[in-house]
Backbone bond lengths (Angstrom), bond angles and torsions (degrees), N, CA, C in turn:
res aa  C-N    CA-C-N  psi(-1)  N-CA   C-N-CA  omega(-1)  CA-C   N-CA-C  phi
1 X - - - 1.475 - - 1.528 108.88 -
2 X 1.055 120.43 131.93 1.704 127.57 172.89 1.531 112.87 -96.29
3 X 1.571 107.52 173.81 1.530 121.38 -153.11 1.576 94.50 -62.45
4 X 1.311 109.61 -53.87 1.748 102.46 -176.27 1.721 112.57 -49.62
5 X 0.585 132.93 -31.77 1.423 142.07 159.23 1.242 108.90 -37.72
6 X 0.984 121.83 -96.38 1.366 140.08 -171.77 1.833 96.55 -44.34
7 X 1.389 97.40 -65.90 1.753 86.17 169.73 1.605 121.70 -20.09
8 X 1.185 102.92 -66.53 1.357 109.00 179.68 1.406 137.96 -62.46
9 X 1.650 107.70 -22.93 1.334 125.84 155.15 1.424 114.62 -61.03
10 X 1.140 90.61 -45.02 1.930 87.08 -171.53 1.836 105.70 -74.19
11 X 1.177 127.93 -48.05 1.353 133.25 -179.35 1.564 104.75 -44.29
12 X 1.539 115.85 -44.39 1.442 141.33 166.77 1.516 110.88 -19.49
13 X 1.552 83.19 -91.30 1.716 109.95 164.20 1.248 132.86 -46.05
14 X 1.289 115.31 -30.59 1.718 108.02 -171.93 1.651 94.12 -106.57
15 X 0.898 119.21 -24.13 1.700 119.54 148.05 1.710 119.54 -40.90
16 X 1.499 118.28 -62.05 1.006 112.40 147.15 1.305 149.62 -60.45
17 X 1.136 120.32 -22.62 1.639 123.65 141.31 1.492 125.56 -51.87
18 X 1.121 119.42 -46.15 1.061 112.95 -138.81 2.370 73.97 -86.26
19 X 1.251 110.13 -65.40 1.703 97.84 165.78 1.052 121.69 -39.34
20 X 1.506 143.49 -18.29 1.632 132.14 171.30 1.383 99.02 -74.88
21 X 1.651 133.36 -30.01 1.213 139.37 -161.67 1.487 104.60 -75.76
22 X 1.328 119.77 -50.39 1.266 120.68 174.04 1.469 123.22 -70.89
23 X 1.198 111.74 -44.87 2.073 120.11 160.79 1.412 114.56 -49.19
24 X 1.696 102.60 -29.90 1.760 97.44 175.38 1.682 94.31 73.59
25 X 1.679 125.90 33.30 1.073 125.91 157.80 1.689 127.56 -91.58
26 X 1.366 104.30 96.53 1.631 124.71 -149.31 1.322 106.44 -53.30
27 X 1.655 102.80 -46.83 1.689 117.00 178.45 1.199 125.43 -56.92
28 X 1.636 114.59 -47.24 1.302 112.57 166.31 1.228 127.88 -95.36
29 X 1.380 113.01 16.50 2.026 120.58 159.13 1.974 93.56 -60.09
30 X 1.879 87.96 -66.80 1.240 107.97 -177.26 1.917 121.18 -33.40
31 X 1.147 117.58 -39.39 1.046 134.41 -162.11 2.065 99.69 -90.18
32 X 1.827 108.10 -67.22 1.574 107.04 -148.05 1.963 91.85 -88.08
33 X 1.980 128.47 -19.64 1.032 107.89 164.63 1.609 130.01 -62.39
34 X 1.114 129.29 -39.59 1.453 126.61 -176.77 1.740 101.59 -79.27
35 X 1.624 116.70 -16.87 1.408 89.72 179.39 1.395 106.20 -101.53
36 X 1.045 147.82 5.10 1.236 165.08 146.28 1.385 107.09 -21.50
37 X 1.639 94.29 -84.15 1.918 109.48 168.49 1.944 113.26 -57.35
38 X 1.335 106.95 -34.56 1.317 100.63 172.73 1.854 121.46 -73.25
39 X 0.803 91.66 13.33 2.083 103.73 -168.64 1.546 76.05 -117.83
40 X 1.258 141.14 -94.28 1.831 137.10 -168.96 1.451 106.01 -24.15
41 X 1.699 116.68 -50.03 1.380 99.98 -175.42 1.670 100.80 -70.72
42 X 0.963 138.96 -46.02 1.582 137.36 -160.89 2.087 95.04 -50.78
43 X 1.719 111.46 -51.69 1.253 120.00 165.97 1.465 107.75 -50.32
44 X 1.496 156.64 -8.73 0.949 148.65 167.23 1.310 109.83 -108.23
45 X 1.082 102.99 -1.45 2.133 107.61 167.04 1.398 105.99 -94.74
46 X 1.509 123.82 0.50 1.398 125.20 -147.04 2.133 90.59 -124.72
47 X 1.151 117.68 -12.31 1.274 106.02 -131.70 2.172 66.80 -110.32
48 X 1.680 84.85 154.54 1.863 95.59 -175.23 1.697 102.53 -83.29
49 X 1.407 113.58 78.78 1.708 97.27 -179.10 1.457 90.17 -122.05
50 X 1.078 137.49 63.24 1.624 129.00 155.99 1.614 107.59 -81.40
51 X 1.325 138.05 9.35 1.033 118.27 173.22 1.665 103.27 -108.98
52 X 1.010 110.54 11.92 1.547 127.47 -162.30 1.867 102.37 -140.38
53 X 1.221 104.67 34.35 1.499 102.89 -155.08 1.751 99.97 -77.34
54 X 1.488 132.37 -20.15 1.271 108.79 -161.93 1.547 94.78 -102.40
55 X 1.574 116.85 -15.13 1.573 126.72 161.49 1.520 94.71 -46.00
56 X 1.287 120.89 -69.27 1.372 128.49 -160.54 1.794 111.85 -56.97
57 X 1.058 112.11 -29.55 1.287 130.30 -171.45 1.746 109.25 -64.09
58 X 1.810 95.44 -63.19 1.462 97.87 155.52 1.628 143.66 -52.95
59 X 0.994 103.98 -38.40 1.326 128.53 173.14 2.258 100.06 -58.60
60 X 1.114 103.67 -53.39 1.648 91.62 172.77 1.225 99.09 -86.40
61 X 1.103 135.39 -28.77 1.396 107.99 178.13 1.892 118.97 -43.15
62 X 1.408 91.03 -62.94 1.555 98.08 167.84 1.339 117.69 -34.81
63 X 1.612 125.94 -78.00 1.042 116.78 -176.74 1.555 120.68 -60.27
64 X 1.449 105.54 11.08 1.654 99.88 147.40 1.605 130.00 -62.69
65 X 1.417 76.71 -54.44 1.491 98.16 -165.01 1.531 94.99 -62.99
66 X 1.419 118.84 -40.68 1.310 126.54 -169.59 1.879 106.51 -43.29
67 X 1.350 101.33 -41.48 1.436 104.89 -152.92 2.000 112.54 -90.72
68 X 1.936 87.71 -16.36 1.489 93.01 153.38 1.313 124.70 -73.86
69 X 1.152 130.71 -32.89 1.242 148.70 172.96 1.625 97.98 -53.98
70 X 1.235 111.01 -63.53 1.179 105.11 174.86 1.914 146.54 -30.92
71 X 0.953 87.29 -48.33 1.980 133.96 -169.12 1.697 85.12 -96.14
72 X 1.347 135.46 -67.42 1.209 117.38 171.09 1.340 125.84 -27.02
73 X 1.361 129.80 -68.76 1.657 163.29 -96.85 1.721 80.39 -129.69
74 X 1.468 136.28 -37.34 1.193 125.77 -162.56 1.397 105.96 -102.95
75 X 1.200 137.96 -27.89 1.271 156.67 -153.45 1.737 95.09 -60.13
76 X 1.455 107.76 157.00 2.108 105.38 162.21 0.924 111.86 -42.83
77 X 1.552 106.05 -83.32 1.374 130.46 -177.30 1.530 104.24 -33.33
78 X 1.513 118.71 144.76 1.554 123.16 170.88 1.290 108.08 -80.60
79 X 0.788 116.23 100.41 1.994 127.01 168.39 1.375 126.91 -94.27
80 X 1.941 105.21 1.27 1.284 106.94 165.43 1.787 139.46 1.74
81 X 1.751 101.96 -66.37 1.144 85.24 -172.55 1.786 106.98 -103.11
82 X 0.743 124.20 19.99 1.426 139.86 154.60 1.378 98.82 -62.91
83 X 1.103 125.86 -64.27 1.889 135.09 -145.58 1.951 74.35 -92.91
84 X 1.398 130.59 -34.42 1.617 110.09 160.88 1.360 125.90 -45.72
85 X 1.102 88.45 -70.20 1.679 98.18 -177.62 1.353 126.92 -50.01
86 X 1.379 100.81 -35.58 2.173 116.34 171.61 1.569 89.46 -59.23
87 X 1.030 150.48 -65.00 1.525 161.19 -104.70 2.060 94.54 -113.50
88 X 1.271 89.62 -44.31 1.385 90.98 179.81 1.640 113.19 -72.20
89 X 1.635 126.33 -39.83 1.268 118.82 157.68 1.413 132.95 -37.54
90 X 1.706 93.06 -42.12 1.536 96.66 -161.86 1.502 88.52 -74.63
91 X 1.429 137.90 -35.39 1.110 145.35 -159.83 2.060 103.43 -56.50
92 X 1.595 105.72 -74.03 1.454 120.75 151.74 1.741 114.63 -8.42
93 X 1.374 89.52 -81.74 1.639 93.62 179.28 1.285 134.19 -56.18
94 X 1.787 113.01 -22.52 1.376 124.72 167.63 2.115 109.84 -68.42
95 X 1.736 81.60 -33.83 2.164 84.51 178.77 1.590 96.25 -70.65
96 X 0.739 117.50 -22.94 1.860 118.44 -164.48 1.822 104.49 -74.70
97 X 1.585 107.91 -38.76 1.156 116.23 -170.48 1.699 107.81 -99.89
98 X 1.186 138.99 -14.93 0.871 132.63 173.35 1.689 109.50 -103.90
99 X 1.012 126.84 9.49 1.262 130.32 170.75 1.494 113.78 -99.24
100 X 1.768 109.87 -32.99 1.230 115.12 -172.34 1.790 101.60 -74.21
101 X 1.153 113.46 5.63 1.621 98.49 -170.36 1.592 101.93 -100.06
102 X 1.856 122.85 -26.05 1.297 126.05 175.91 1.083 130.51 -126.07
103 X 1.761 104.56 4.62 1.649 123.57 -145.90 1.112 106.10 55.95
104 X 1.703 87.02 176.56 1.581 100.01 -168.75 2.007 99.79 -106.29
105 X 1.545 82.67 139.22 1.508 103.93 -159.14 1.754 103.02 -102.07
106 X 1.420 123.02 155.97 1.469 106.03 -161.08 1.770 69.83 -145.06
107 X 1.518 117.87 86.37 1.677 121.66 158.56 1.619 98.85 -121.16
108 X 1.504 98.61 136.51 1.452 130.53 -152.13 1.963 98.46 -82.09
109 X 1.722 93.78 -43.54 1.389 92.18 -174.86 1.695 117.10 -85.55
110 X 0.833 125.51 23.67 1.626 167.35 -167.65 1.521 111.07 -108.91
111 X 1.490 114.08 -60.88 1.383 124.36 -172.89 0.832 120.61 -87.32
112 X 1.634 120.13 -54.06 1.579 129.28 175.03 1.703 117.99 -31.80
113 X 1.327 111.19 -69.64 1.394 118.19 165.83 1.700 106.62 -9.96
114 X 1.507 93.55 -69.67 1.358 85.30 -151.60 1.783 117.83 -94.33
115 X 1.463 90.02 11.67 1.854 97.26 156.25 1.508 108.51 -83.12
116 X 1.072 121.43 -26.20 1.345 108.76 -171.59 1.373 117.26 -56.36
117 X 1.654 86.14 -50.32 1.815 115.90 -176.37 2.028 89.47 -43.91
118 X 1.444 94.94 -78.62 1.695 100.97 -171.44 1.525 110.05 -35.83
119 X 1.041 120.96 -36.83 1.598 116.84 -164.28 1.597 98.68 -75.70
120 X 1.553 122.92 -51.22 1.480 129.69 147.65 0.739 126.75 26.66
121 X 1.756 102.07 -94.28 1.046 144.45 -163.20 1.570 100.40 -69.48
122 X 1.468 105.84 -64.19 1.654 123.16 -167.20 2.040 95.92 -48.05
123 X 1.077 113.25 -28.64 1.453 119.28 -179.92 1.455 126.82 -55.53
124 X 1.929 92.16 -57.63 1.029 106.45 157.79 1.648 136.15 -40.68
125 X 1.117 97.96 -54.16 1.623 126.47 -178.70 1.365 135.29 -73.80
126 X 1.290 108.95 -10.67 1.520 131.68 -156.31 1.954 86.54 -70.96
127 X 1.362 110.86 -89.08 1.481 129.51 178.17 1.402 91.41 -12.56
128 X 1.689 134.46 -86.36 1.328 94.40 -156.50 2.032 106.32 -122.94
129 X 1.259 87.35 93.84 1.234 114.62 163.07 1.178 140.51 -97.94
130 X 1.837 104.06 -46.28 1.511 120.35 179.32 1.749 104.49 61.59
131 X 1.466 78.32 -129.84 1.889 78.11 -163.22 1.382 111.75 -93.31
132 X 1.287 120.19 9.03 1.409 135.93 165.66 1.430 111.32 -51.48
133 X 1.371 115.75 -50.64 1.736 126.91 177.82 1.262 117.59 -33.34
134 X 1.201 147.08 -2.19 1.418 162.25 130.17 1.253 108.98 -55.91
135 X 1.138 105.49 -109.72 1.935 99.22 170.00 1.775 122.71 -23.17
136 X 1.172 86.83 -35.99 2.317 76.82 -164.66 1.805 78.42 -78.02
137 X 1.558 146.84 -56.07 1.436 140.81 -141.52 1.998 86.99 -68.85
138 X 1.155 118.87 -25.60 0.926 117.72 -172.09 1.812 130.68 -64.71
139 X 1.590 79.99 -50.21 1.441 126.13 177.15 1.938 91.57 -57.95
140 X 1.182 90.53 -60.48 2.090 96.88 -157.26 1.578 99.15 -68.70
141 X 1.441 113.73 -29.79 1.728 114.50 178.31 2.059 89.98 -69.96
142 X 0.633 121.12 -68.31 1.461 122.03 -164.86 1.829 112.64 -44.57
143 X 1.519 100.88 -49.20 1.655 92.34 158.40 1.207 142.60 -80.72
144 X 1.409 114.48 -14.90 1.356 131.75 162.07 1.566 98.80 -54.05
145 X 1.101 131.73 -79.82 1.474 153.86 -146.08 2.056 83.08 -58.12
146 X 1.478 123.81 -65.34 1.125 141.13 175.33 1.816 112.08 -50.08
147 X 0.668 131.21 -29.61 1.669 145.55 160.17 1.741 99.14 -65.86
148 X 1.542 116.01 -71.24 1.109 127.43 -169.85 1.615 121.61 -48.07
149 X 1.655 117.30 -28.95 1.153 123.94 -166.02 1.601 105.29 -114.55
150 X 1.737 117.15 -12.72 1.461 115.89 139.92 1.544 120.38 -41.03
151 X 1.323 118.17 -71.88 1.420 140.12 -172.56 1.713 107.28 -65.02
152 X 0.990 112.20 -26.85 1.629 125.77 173.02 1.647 111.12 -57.78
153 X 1.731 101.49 -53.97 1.306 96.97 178.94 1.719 108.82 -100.47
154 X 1.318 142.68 -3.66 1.412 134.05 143.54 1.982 98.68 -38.46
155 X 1.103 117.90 -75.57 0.788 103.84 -145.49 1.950 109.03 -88.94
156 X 1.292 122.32 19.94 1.299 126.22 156.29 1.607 99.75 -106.25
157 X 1.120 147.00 -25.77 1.377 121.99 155.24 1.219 152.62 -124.24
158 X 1.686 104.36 4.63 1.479 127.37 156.47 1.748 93.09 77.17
159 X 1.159 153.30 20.26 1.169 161.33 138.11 1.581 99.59 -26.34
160 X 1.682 109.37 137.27 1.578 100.40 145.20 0.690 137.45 -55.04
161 X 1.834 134.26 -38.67 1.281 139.73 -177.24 1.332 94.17 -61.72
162 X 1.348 128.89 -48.50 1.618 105.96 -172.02 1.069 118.96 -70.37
163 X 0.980 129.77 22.02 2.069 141.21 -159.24 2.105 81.04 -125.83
164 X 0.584 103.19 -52.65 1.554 102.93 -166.76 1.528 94.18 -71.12
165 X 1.490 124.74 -77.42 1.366 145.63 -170.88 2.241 91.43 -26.60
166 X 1.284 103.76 -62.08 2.019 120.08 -174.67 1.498 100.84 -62.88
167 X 1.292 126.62 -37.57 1.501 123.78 -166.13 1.411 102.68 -69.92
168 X 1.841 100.76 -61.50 1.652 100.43 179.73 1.385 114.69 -71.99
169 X 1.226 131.37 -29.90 1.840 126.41 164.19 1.835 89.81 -39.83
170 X 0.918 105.78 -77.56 2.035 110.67 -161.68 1.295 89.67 -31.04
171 X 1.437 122.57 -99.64 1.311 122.59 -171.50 1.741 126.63 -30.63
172 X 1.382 109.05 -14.98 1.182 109.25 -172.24 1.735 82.23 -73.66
173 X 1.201 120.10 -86.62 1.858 140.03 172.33 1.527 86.92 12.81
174 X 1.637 102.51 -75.03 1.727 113.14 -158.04 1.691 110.71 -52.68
175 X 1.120 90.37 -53.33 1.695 104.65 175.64 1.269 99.53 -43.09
176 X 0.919 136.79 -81.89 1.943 149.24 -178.85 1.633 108.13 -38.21
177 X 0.900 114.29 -47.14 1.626 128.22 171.82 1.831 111.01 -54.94
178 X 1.489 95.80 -59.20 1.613 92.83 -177.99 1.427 103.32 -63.23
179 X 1.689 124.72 -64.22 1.503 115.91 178.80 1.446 109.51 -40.12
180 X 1.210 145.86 -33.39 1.402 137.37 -162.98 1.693 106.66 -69.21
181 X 1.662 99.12 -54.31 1.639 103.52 179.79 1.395 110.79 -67.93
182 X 1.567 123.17 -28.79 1.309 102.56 178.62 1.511 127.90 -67.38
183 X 1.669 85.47 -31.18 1.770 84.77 -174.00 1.838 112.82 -109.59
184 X 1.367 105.68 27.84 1.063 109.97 166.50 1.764 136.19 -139.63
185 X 1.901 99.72 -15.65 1.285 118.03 155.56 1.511 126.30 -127.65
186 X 0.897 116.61 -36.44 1.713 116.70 -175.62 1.679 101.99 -163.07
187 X 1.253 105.84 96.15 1.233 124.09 142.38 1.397 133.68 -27.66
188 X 1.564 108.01 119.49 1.738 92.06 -167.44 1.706 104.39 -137.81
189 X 1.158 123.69 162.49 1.622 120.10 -178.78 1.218 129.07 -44.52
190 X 1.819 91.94 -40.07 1.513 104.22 -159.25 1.491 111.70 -96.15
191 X 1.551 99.17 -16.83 1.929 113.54 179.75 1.768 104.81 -20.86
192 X 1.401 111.26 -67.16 1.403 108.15 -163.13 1.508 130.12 -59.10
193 X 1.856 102.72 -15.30 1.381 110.00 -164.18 1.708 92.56 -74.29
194 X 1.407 92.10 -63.35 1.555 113.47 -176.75 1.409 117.67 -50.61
195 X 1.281 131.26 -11.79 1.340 150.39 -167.63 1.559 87.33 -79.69
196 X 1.480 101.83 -74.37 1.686 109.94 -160.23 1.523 112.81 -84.71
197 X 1.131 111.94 -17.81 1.487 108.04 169.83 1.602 126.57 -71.21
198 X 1.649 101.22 -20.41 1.504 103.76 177.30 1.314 88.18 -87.14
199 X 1.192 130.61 -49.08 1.405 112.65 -137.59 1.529 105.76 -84.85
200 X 1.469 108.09 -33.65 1.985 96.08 160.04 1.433 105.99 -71.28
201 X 1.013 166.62 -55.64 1.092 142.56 155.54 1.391 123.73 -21.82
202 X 1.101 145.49 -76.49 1.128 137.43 141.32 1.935 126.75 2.71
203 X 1.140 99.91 -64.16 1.648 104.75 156.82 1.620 119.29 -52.36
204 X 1.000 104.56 -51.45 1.437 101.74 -171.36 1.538 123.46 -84.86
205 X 1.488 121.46 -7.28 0.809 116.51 150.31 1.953 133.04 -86.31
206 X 1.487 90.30 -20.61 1.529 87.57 173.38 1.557 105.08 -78.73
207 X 1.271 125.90 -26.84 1.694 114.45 161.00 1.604 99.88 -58.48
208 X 1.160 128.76 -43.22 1.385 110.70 -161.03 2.197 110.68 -71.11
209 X 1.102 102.45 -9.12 1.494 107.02 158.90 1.544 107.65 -91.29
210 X 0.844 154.35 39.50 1.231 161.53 103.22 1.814 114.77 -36.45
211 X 1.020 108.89 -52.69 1.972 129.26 -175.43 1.774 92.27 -52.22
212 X 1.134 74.04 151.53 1.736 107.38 176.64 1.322 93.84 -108.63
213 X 1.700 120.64 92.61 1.832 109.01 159.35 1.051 133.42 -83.07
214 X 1.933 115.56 -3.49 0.874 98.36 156.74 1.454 96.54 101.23
C-alpha cells in the first residue's frame, strides 16, 4: 500500500473519531482514536527515509508514545497524567530528532514568539489546574522547546522536511492549547473537532519530514 493510501485511511479514521466524539459513541472513540495514530505510524513505515533512518527511528518512536497517550487520554478512568507523560516522551524524542538533522539552534527571535504563546496559555490555565501545575509547566516547556527546534532547523536549512517537521510542530502547540482550555478553563463546542484535526494533522506531517524529496 502507498502513502496516498494511507492518507486516505487516516483522513477516514479521524473523521470517524472525531463523529463518535460528538455522538458520544464510546465504542467507536475506543476503536477509530488509537487506530487513527496506528494507520500514521503504518504511513511512517511506508515513507522512503532510509537515508534519514535514525531521524526516522525517532520520529516512530514518538508516535509510539503518541498512541499511548492516546488510549490513555480516552479511557473512563482519568489517566490524564499518564496520557501526560506518554505525550511528553513522544514530545523529547521529536527534540531529539529534529535537532539531530541541524543541531540544536538557540535563536531568540525564534523562541520568544512562542513563550509568549506558553505564558498565554499558562495564564489562561493557571486557576484550574490544582496540583497538575507541575506536570502541565512541564508538559508546555517540553513542547515549546519541541516546536522551537522544528522551526530552528526550517529555518537553518530551508529543506521541505523542515517545512513539514515546523508546520506539524505548530499545530501540534495549537492542538495542545485548545485541549488545555477545554479541559481546564472553558469548555467549548468546537474544542474536540479542532483538537483532533490538528493534532492528526500534525502527526502526519511530521512523518511526512521523514521523506527523502530529493
Amino acid at each position: 500500500m502507498n502513502i496516498p493510501a494511507f492518507l486516505v485511511l487516516i483522513a477516514f479514521s479521524a473523521l470517524m473519531c472525531i463523529r463518535s466524539e460528538y455522538r458520544e459513541q464510546k465504542i467507536f472513540i475506543y476503536i477509530f482514536k488509537p487506530l487513527t495514530t496506528i494507520f500514521i505510524i503504518f504511513l511512517a513505515l511506508q515513507t522512503d527515509g532510509f537515508n534519514f533512518f535514525s531521524y526516522k527511528n525517532l520520529i516512530l518512536a514518538g508516535l509510539v508514545f503518541s498512541l499511548f497517550g492516546d488510549v490513555f487520554l480516552m479511557l473512563p478512568k482519568d489517566r490524564f497524567v499518564a496520557g501526560l507523560a506518554s505525550f511528553l516522551m513522544a514530545h523529547l524524542l521529536y527534540i531529539f530528532a529534529f535537532s539531530s538533522q541541524s543541531g540544536f539552534h538557540f535563536s531568540w527571535w525564534i523562541l520568544l514568539p512562542l513563550l509568549i504563546v506558553a505564558v498565554a496559555i499558562f495564564n489562561i490555565l493557571r486557576q484550574g489546574l490544582g496540583k497538575l501545575k507541575i506536570p502541565v509547566i512541564m508538559y508546555m516547556m517540553a513542547i515549546i522547546i519541541m516546536a522551537w527546534q522544528a522551526l530552528e532547523w526550517w529555518n537553518f536549512s530551508y529543506e521541505t522536511r523542515a517545512i513539514f517537521a515546523s508546520i506539524g510542530a505548530i499545530l501540534f502547540v495549537f492542538s495542545d492549547s485548545v485541549l488545555a482550555i477545554d479541559r481546564f478553563s472553558k469548555p467549548f463546542k468546537s474544542a474536540k473537532a479542532l483538537i483532533l484535526l490538528t493534532y492528526y494533522s500534525a502527526q502526519v506531517l511530521i512523518v511526512l519530514s521523514t521523506v527523502n524529496f530529493g
